[in-house]
C-alpha positions in Angstrom: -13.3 22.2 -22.5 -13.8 24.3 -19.1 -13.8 21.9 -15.9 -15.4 23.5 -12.8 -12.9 24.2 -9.9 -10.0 24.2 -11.8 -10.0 20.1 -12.0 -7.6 20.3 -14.7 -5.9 22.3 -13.1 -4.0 19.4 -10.8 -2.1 16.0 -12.1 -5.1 13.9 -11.5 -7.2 16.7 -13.4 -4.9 16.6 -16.4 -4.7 12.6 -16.3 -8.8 12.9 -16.6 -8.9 15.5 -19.0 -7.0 13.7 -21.2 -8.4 10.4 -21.1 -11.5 12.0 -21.4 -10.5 14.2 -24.8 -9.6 10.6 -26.1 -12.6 8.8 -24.7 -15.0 11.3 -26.5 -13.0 11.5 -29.7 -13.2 6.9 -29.4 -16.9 7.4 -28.8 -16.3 5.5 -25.2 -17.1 8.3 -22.8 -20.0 5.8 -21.5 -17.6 2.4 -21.6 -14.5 4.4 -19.9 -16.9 6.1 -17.1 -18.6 2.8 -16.5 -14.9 1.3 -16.2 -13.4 3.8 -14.0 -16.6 3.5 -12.1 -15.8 -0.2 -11.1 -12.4 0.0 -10.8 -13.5 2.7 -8.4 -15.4 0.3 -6.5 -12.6 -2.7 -6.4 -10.2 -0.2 -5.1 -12.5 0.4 -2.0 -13.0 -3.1 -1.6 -9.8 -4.5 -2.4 -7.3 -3.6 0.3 -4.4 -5.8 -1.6 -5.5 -3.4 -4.7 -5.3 -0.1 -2.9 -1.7 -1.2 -1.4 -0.4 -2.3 -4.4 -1.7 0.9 -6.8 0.2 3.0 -3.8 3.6 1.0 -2.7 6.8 2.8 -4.3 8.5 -0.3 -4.1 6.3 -2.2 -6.6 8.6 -1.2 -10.3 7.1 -0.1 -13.3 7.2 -3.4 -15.1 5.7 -4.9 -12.3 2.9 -2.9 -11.6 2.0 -2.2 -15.7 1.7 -6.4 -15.7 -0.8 -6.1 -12.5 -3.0 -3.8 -14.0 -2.9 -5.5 -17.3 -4.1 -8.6 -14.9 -6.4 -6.7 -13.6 -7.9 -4.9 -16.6 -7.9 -8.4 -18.0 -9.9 -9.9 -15.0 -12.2 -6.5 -15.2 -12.9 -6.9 -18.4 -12.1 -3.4 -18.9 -12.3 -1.6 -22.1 -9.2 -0.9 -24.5 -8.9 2.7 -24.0 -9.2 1.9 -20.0 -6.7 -0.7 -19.9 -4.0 0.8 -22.0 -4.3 4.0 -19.5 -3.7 2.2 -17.2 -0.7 0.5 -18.4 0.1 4.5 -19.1 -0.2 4.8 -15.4 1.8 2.1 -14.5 5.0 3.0 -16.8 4.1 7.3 -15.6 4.2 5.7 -11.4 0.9 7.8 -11.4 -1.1 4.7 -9.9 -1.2 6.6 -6.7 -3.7 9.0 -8.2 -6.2 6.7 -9.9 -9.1 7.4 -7.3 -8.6 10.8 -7.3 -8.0 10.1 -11.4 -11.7 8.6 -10.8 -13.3 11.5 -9.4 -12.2 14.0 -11.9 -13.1 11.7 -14.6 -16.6 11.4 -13.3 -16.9 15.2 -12.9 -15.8 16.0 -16.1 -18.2 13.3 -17.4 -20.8 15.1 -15.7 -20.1 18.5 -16.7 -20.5 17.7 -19.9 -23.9 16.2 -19.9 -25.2 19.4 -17.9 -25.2 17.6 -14.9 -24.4 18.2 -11.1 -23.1 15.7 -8.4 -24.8 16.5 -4.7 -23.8 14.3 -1.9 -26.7 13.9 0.5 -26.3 12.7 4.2 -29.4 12.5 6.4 -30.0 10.5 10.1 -31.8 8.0 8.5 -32.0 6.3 4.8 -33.7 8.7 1.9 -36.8 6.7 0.3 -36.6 7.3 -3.2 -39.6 9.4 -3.6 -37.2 11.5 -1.2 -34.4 11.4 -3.0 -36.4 12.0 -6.1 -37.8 15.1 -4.9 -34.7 16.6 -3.6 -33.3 16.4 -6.6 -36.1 18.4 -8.2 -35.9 20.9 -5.9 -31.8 20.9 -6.5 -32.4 20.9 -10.3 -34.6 24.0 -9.5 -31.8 25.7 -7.5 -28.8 24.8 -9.9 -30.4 25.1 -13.1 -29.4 21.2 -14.0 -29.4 18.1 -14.0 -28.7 16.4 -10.5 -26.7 13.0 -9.4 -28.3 12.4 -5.9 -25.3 10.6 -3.9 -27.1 9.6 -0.7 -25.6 8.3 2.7 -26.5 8.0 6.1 -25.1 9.8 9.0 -27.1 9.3 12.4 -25.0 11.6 14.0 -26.6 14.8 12.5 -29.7 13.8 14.2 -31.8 14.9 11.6 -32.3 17.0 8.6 -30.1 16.7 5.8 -26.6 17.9 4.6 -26.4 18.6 1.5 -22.8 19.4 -0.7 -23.1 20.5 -4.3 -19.1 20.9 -5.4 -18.2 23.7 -2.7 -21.4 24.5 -1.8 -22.6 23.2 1.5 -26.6 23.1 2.2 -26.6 21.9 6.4 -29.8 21.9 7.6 -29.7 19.0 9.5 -30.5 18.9 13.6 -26.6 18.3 14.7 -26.1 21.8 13.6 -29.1 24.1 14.5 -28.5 22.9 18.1 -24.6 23.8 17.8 -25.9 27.4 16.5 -28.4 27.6 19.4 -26.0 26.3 22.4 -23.7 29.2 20.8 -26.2 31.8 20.6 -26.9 31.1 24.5 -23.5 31.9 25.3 -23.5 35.0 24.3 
């Protein structure tokens, strides 16, 4: 399987690629994706889970019997909980959110699909963001995953980033290009 911009290229790449080769061979691509999704999700609100998954002093045994607590509480599928127990006893807890981003990606990819990250001053409505992602599907020749949020500080317009493509048409930035144009 080819991952666009070399995401198995890196540890967290290989950790996703792998659980994703076993995921699709299980037939729990969706239940693994879903997990890693909200686990995703408790990291960035969990502070005590983010400093935990990250402090060198917590041991292996240790940490492998938090996340089983954890994957327990979750209710996290089989294939998700034993990687991370893999995780634990490898000290690679430190990479799951980055482990959850290439996992996503490579989900992605292999539907034929494209994740954009849109900023704009003010919240998309979803005819918006249903259009834009028309007009993206147009450009990229797939699918697209519309991830919205809201910057007021580029004034208007919208930023757009499509892996390491950046679309900035927003306000913040034609201003910048016009102050510099006046300068000579």
């Amino acid at each position: 399987m080819e991952n666009s911009g070399g995401i198995s290229a890196s540890l967290q790449g290989r950790y996703a690629s792998a659980l994703y080769e076993l995921a699709a061979e299980n037939k729990a691509v969706a239940a693994v994706e879903k997990d890693l999704g909200a686990l995703g999700q408790a990291l960035t609100e969990s502070a005590d889970l983010a400093a935990l998954i990250r402090n060198p002093q917590v041991g292996r045994e240790a940490a492998a019997q938090a996340m089983d607590g954890v994957a327990k509480l979750m209710k996290l599928s089989p294939l998700t909980h034993k990687f991370l127990g893999v995780l634990a006893q490898n000290r690679r807890l430190g990479v799951l959110p980055q482990i959850v981003s290439a996992f996503a990606a490579i989900a992605a990819a292999a539907r034929g699909e494209v994740k954009a990250e849109v900023t704009s001053a003010h919240p998309l409505s979803d005819a918006q963001l249903k259009a834009l992602a028309a007009k993206l599907k147009a450009r990229e020749g797939q699918d697209v995953t519309l991830s919205a949020s809201v910057d007021p500080a580029i004034l208007g317009g919208l930023v757009v980033k499509i892996g390491s493509t950046q679309i900035d048409s927003s306000i913040r930035t034609r201003l910048n290009s016009l102050a510099q144009a006046m300068k000579g």
